[in-house]
OpenMM code with the backbone's topology and positions (N, CA, C; nanometers):
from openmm import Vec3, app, unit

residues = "UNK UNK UNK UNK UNK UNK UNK UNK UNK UNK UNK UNK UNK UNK UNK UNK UNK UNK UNK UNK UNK UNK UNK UNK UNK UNK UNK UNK UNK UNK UNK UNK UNK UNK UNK UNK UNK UNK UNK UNK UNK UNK UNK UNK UNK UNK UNK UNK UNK UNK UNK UNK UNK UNK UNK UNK UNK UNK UNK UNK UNK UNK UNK UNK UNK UNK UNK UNK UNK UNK UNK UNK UNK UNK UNK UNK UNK UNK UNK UNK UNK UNK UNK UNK UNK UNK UNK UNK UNK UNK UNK UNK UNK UNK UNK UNK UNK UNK UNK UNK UNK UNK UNK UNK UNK UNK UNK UNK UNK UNK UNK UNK UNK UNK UNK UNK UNK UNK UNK UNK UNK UNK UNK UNK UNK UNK UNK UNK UNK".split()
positions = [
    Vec3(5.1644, 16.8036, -8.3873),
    Vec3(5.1072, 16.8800, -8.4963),
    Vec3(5.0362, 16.7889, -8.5960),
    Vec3(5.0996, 16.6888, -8.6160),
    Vec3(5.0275, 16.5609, -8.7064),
    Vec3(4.8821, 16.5350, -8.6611),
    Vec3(4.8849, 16.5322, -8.5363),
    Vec3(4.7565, 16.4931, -8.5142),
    Vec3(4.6480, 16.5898, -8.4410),
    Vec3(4.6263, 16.6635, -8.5197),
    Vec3(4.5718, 16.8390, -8.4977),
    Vec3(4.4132, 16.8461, -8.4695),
    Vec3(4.3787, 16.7252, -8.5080),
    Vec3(4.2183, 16.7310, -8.6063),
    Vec3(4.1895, 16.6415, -8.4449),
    Vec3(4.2840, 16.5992, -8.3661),
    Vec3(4.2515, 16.5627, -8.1767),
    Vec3(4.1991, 16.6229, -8.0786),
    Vec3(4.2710, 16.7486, -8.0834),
    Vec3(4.2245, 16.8735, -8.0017),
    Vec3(4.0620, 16.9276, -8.0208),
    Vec3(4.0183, 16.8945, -8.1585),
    Vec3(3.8694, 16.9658, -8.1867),
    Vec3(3.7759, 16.9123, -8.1349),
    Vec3(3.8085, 16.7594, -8.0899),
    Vec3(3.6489, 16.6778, -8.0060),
    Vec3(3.6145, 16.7917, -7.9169),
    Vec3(3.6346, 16.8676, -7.8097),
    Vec3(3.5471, 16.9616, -7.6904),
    Vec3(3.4761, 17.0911, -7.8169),
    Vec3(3.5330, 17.1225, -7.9335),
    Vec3(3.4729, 17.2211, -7.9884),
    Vec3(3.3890, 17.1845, -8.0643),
    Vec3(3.3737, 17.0642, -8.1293),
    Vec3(3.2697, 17.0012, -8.1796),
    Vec3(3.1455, 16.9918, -8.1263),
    Vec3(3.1820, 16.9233, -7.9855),
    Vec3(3.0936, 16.8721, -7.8871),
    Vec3(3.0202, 17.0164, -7.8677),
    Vec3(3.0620, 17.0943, -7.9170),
    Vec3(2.9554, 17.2774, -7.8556),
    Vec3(2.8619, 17.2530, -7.9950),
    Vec3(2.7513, 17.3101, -7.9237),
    Vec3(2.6111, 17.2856, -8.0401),
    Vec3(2.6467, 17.4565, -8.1244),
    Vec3(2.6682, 17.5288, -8.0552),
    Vec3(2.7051, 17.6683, -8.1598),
    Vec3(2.8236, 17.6521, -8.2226),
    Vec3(2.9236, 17.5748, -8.2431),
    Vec3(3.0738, 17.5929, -8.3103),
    Vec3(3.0107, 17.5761, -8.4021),
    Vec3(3.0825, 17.6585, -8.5092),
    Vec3(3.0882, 17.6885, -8.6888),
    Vec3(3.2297, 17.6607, -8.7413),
    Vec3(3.2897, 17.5361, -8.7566),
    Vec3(3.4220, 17.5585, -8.7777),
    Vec3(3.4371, 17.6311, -8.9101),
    Vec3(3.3372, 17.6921, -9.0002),
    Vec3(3.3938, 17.7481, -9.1158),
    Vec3(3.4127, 17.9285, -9.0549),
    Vec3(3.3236, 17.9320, -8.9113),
    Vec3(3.2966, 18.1045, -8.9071),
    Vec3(3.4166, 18.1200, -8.7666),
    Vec3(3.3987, 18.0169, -8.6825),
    Vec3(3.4349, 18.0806, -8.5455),
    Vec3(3.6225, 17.9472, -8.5602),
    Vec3(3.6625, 17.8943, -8.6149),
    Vec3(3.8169, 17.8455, -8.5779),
    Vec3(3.9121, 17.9315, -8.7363),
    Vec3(4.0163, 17.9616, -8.6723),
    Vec3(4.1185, 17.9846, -8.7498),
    Vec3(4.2254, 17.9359, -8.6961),
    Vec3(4.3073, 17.8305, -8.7914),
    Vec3(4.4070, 17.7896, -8.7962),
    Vec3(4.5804, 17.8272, -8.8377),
    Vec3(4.5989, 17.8352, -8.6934),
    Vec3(4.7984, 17.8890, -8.7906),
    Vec3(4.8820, 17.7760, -8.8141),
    Vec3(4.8944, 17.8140, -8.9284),
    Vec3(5.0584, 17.6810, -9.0052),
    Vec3(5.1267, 17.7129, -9.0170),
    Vec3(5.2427, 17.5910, -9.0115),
    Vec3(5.3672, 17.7100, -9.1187),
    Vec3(5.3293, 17.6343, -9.3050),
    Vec3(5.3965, 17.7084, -9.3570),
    Vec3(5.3565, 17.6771, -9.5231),
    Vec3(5.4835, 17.7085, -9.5887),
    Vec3(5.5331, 17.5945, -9.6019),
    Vec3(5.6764, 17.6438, -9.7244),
    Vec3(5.6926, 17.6467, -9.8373),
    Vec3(5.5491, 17.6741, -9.8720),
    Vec3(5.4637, 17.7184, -10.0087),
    Vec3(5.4770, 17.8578, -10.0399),
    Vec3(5.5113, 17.9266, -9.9206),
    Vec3(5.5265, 18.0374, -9.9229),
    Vec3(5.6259, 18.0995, -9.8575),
    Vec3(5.6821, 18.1887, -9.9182),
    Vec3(5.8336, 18.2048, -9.8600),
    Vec3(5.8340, 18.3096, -9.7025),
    Vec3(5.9706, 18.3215, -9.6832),
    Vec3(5.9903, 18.3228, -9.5204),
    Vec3(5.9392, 18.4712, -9.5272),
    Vec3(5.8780, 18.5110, -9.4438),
    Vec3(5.8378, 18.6582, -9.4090),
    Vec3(5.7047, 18.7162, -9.4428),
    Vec3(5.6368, 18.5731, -9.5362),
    Vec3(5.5084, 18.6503, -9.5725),
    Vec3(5.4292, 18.5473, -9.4808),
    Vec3(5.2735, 18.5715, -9.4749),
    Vec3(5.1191, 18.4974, -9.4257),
    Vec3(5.0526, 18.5309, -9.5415),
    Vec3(4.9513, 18.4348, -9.5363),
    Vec3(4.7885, 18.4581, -9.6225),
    Vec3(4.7089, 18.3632, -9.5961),
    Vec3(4.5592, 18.4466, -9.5691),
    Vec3(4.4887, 18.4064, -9.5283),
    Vec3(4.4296, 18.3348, -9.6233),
    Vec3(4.3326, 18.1869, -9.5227),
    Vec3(4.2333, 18.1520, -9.6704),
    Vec3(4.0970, 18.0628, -9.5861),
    Vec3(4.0274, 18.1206, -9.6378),
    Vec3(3.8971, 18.0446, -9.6032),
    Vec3(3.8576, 17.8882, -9.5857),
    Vec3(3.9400, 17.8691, -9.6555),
    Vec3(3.9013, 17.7320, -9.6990),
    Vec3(4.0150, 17.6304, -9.8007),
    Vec3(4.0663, 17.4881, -9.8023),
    Vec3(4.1399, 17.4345, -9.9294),
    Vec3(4.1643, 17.3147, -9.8827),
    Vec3(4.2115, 17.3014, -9.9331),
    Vec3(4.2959, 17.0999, -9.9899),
    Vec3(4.4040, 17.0996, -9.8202),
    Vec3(4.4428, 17.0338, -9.7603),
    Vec3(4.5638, 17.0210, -9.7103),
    Vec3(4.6832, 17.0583, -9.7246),
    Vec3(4.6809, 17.0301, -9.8883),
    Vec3(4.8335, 17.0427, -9.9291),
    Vec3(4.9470, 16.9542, -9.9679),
    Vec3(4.9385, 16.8573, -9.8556),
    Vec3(5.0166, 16.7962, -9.8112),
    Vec3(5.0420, 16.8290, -9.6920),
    Vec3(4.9995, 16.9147, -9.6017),
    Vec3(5.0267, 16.9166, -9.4503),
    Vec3(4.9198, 16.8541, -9.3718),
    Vec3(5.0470, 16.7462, -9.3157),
    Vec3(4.9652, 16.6543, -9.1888),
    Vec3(4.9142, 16.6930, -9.0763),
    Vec3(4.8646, 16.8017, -9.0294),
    Vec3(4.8270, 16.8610, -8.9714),
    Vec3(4.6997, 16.9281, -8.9957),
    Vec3(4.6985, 16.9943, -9.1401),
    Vec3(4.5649, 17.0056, -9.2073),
    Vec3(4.5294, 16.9077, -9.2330),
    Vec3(4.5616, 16.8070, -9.2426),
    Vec3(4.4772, 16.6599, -9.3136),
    Vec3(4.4334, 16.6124, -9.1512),
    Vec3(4.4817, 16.6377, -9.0703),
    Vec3(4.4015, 16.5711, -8.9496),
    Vec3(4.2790, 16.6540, -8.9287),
    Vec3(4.3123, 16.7650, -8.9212),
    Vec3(4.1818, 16.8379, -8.9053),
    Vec3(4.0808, 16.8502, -8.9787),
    Vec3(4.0725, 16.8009, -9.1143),
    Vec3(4.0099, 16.7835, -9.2320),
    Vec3(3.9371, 16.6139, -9.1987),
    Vec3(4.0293, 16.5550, -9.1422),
    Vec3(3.9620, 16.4395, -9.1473),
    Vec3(3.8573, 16.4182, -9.0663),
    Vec3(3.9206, 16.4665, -8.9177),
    Vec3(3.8023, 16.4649, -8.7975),
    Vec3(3.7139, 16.5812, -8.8322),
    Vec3(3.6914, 16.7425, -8.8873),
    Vec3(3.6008, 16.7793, -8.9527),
    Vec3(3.4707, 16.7307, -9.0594),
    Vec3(3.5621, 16.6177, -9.1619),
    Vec3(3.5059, 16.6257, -9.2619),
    Vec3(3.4667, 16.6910, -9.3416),
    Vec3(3.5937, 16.8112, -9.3489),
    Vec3(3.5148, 16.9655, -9.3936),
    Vec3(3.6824, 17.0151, -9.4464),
    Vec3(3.6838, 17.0846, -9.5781),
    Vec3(3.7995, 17.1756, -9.5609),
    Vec3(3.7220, 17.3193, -9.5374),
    Vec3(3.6404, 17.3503, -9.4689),
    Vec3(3.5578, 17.4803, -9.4956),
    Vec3(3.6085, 17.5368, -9.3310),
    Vec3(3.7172, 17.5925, -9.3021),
    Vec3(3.8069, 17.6407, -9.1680),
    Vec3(3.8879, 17.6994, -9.2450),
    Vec3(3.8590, 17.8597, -9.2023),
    Vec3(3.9973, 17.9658, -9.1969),
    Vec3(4.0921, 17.8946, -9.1265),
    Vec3(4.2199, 17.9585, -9.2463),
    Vec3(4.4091, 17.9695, -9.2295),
    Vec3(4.4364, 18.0827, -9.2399),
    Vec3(4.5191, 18.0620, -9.1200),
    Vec3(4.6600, 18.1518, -9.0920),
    Vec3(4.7862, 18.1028, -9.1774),
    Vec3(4.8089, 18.0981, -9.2887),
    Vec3(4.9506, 18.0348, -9.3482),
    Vec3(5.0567, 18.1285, -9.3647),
    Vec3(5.1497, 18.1009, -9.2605),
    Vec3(5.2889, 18.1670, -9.1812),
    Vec3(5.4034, 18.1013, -9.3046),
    Vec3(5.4559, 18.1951, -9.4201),
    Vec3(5.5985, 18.1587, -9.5010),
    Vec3(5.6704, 18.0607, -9.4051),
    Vec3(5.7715, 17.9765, -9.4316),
    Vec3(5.8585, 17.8999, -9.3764),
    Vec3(5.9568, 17.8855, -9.4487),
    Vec3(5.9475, 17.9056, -9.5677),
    Vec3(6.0025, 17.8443, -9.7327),
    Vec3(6.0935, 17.9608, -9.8201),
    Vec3(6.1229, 17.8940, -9.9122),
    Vec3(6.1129, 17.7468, -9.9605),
    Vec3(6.2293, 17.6278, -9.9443),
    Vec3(6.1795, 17.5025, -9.9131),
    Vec3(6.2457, 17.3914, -9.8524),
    Vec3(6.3726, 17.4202, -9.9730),
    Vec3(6.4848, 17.4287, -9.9223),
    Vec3(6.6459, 17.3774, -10.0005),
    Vec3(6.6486, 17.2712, -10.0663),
    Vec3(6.6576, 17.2676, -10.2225),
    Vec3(6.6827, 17.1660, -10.2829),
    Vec3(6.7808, 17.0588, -10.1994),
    Vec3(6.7338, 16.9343, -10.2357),
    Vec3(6.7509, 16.8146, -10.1736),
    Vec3(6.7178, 16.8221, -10.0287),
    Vec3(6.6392, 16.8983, -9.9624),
    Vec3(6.6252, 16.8441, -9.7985),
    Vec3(6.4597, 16.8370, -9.8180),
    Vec3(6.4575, 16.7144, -9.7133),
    Vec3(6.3219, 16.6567, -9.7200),
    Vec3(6.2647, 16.7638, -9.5977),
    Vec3(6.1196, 16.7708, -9.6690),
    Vec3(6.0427, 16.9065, -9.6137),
    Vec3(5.9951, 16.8895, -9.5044),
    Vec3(5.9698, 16.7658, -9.4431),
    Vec3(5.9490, 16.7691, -9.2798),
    Vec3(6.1097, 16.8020, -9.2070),
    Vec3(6.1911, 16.7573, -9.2448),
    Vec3(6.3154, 16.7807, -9.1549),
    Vec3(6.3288, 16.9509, -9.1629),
    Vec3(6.3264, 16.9964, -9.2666),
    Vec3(6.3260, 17.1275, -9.2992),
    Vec3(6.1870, 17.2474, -9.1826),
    Vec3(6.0972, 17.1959, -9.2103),
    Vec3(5.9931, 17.2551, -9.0911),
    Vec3(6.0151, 17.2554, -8.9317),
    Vec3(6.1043, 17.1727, -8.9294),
    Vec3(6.1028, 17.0617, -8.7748),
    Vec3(6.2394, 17.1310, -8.7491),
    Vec3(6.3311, 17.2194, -8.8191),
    Vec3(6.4740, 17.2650, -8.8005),
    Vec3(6.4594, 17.3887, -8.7358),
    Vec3(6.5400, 17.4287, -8.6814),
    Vec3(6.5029, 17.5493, -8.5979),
    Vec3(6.5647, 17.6740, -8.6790),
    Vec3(6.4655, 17.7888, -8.6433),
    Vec3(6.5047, 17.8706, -8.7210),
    Vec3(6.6590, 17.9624, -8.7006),
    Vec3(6.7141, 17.9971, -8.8353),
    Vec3(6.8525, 18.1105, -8.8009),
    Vec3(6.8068, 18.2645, -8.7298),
    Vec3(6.8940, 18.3011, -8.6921),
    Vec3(6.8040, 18.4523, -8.6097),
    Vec3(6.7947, 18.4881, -8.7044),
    Vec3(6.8305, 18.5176, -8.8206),
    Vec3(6.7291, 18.5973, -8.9189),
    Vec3(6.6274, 18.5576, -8.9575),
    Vec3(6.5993, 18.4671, -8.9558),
    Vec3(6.4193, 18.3847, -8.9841),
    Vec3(6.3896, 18.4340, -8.8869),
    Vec3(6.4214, 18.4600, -8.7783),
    Vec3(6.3358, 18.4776, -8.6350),
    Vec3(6.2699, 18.6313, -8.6189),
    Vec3(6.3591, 18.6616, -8.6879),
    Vec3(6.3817, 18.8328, -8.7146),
    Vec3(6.2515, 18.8478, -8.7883),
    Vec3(6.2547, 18.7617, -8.9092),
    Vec3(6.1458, 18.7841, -9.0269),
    Vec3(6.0240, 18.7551, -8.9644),
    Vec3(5.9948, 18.6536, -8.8993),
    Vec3(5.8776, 18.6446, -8.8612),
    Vec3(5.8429, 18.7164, -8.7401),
    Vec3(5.9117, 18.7438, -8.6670),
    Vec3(5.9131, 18.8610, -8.5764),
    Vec3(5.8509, 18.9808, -8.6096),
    Vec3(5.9137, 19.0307, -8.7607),
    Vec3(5.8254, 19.1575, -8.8181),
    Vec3(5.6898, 19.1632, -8.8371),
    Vec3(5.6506, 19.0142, -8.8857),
    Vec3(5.5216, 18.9725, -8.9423),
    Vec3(5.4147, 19.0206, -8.8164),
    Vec3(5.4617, 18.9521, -8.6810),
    Vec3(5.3525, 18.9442, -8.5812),
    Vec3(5.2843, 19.0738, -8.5281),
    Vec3(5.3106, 19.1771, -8.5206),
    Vec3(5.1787, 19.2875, -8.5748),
    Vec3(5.0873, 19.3186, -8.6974),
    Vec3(5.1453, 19.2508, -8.7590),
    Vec3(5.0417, 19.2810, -8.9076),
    Vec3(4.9178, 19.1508, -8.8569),
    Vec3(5.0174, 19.0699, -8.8523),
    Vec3(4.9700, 18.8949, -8.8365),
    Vec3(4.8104, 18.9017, -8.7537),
    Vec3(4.8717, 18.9674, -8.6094),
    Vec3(4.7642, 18.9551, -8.4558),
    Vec3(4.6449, 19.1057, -8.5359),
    Vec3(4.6853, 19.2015, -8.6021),
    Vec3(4.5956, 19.3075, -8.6880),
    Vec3(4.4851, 19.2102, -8.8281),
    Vec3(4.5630, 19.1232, -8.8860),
    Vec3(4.4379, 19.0323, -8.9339),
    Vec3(4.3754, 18.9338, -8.8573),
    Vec3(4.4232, 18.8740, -8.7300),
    Vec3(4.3333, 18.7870, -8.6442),
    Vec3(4.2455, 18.8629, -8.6091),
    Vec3(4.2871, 19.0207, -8.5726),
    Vec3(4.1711, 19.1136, -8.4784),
    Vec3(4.0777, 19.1160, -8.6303),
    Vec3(4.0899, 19.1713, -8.7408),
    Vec3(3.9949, 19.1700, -8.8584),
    Vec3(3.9158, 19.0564, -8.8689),
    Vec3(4.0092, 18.9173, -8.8632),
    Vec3(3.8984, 18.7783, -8.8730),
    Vec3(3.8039, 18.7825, -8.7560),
    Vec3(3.8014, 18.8179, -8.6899),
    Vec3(3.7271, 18.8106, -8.5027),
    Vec3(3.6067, 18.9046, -8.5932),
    Vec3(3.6706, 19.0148, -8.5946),
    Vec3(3.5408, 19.1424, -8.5947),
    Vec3(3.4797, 19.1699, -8.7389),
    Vec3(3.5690, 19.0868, -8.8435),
    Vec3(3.4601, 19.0815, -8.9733),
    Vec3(3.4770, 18.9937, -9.0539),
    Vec3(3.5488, 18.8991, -9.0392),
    Vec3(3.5189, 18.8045, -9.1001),
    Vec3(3.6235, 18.7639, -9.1639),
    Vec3(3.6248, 18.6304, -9.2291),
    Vec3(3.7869, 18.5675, -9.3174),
    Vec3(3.7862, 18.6356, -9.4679),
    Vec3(3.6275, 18.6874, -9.5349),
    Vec3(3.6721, 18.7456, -9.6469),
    Vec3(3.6867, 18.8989, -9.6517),
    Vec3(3.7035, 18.9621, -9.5826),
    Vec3(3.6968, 19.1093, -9.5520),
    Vec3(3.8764, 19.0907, -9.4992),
    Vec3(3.9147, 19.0413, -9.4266),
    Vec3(3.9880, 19.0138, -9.3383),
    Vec3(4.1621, 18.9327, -9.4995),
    Vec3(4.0884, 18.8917, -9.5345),
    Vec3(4.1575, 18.8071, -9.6593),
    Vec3(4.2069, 18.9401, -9.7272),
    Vec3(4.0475, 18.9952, -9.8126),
    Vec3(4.0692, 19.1222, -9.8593),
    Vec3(4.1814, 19.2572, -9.8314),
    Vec3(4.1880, 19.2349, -9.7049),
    Vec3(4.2807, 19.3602, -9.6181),
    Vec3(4.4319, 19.3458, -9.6178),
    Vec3(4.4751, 19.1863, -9.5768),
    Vec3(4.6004, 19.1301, -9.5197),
    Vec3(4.6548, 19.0565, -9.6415),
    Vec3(4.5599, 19.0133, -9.7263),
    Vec3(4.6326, 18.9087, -9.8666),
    Vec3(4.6866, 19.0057, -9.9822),
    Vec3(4.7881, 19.0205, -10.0034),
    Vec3(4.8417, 19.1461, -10.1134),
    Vec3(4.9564, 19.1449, -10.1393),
    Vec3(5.0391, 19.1569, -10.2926),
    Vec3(5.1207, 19.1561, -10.3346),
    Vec3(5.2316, 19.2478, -10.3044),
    Vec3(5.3812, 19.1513, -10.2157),
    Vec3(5.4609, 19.2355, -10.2494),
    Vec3(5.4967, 19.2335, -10.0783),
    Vec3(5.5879, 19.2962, -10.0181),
    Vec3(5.6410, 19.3021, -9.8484),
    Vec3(5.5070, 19.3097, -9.7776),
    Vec3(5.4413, 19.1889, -9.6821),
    Vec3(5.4184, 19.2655, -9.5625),
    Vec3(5.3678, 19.3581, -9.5414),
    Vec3(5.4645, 19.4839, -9.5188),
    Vec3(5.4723, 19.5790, -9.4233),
    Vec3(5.4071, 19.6835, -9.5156),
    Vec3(5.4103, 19.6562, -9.6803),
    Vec3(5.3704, 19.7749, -9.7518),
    Vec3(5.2620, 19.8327, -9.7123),
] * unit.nanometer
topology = app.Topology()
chain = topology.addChain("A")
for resn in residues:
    res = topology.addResidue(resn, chain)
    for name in ("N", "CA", "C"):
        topology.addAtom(name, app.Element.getBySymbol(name[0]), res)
């Protein structure tokens, strides 16, 4: 996962790739707590080594996210061990719920786009509302 921004040399190498129109990226983000996603057009890394690889070999933060809750890391545990831990069946459960809403904004990013698509799926409050 660290080294994310590896995999993109064959999509580069295509003279039509748009990495700001045609790649979307899924993370996890423990920026955001367990059970939610939000989408985003475009940003900083974060601090995830994974976005920073792909940022680097891009040279671009301009690539739709998928950012999948994970969070938030437990006081005193360091946040890679925490990502890298496997989930309790109730985390599994939670994100389990997510993945029809989740694969319903990938089908929106495909057929209209990351800000229409942002617009629809990014919103305050459960999910499922």
């Amino acid at each position: 996962m660290n080294r994310s921004g590896a995999a993109l040399g064959p999509l580069l190498s295509e003279e039509q790739f748009d990495c700001s129109r045609d790649m979307l990226v899924v993370v996890d983000d423990f920026a955001l707590p367990l059970g939610r996603f939000r989408l985003r057009a475009r940003g900083s890394a974060g601090g995830h080594n994974g976005l920073r690889s792909i940022e680097d070999r891009l040279g671009s933060q301009d690539y739709a996210r998928l950012r999948i809750g994970v969070g938030p890391v437990p006081n005193g545990e360091d946040p890679a061990d925490f990502v890298l831990s496997p989930f309790a069946q109730s985390e599994i459960d939670a994100v389990a719920e997510l993945l029809p809403t989740m694969a319903d904004a990938v089908e929106c990013w495909i057929a209209e786009g990351i800000e229409i698509a942002m617009n629809q799926f990014n919103r305050q409050g459960p999910q499922s509302d």
